[in-house]
N, C-alpha and C positions, 0 to 999 in steps of 0.2 A: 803489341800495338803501341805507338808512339804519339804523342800527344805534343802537341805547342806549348806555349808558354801560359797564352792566353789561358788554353783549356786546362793546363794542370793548375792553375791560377783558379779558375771558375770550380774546379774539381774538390781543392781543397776546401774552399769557400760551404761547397755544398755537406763535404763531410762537417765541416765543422758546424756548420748550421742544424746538422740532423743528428751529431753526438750533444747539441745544446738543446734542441726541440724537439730531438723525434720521441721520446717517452712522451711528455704530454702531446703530440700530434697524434698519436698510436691511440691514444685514449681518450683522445679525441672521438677520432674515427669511431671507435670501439662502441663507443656512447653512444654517437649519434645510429650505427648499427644496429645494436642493440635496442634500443629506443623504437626505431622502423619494426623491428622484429618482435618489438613486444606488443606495439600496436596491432600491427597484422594478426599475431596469434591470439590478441586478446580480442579481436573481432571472429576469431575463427571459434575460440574458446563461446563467444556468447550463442552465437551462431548452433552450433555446436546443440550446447546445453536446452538451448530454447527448443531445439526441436526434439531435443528428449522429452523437455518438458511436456511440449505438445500431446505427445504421444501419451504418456502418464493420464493427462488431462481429458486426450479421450476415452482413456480408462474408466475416469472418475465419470465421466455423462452414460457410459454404457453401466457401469454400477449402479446410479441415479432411474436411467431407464428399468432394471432390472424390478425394484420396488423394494431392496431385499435391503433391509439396515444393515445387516452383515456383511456383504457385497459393499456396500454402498461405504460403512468405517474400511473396511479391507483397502480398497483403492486409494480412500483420503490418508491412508496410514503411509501406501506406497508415496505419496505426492509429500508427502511431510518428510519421509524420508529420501527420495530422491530430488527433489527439484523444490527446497523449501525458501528458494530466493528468487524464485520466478514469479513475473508477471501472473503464471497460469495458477500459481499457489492460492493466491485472495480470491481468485477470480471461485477457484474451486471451493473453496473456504465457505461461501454465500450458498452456493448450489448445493453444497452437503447439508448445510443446517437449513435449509429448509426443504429439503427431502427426507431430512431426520425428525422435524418438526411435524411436517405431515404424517409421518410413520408413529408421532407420538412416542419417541425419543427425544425430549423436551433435552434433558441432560446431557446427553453426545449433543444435541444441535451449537446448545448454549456453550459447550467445550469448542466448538470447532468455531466460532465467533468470536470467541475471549483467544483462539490464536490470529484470526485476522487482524483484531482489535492492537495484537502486541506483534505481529510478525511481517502482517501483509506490505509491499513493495510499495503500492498507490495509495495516496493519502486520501481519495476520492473511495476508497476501496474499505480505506480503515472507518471512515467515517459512517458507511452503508450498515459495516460490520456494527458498530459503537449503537445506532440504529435502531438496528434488528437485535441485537443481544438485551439493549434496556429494552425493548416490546416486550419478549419473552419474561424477563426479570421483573416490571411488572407485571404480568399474568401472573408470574407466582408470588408474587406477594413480597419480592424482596426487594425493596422500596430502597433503603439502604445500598446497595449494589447498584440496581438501576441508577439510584444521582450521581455516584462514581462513575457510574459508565457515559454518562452525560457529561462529565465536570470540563471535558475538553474536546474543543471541534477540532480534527485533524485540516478539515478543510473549509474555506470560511466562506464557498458560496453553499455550504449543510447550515448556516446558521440558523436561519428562521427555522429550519425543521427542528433543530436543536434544541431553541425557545419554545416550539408549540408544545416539543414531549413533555422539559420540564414544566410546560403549564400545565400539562394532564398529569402528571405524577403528581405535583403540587394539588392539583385540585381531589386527587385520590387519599391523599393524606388528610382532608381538612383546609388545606393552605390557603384560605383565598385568594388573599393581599399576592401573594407569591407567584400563584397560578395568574392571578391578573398584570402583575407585571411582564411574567415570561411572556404572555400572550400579545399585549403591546410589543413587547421588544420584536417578535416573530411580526405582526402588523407592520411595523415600522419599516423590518427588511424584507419582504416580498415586492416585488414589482408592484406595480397600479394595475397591470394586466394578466398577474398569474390569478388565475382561475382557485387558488387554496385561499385565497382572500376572503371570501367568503362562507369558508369553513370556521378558519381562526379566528373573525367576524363574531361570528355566532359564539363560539368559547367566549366569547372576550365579553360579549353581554350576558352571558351566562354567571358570571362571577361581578359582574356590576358593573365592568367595564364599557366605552362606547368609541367608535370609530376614531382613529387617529389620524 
């Protein structure tokens, strides 16, 4: 095939534009390729995983159902092991410790709380956990653990619940002053119209404190 002048003109033009740009154009391409394909796969990757997870998760509620603590650690062990970055993982984390609790496996309950507390995905989640593990830690007496477990809100509409525990721990220990501060501060952050107002109300005059 024969070419004009023009086109062998335009022709070398193009070699020499693609012997000066086509490596970075290639890798260009490459990139933004690559990129699409990581996106897609990492949607299919979550996709994926969540509904393993799921699955696991219905494990753990058929365990919980069963009444059996051994059933019930067996499953939470699978979900720790398989799927301990899921959503399903905190969610399970709560339902085991307190069907461990209720079984009077105070011990596993409080172990399966202290991994929500450090593992769970929602911070709404970590918080329930943080919760529910100082309840139990007061119950038994470790007063010490319990104010660690309180020392930080993961999530900051848990505050007032936060303030009222440390008022009741504080007020377990002796603490008044302490217990009446926490208890104002919990006053202070409740709505005008949540209905716990006049629970923490009542603490608050309890320890000498009065309506804020």
């Amino acid at each position: 095939m024969s070419y004009t002048f023009e086109e062998q003109e335009q022709i070398a033009q193009m070699r020499h534009f693609w012997e000066r740009w086509g490596t970075q154009i290639s890798a260009a391409v490459l990139i933004v390729a690559l990129g699409f394909a990581g996106y897609y796969g990492w949607q299919w990757w979550q996709r994926n995983e969540g509904a393993k997870a799921a699955v696991v998760y219905e494990q753990v509620q058929t365990a919980i159902q069963s009444n059996s603590p051994q059933q019930i650690e067996q499953a939470w062990a699978a979900m720790q092991a398989k799927a301990p970055g899921s959503a399903y993982a905190g969610m399970a984390a709560l339902a085991v410790a307190k069907a461990l609790h209720d079984a009077g496996q105070n011990a596993q309950a409080m172990a399966a709380l202290q991994w929500a507390v450090q593992h769970a995905s929602g911070a709404s989640v970590r918080a329930v956990a943080r919760l529910n593990l100082s309840a139990l830690q007061i119950d038994a007496r470790q007063y010490a653990e319990a104010a660690k477990t309180l020392a930080e809100v993961p999530e900051p509409t848990f505050g007032a619940l936060f303030d009222q525990r440390r008022g009741d721990l504080a007020l377990l220990q002796g603490q008044r002053d302490a217990a009446r501060q926490a208890y104002e501060a919990a006053l202070k952050a409740l709505p005008a119209e949540s209905a716990e107002r006049a629970t923490v109300l009542r603490k608050l005059q309890s320890v000498g404190g009065g309506a804020v």
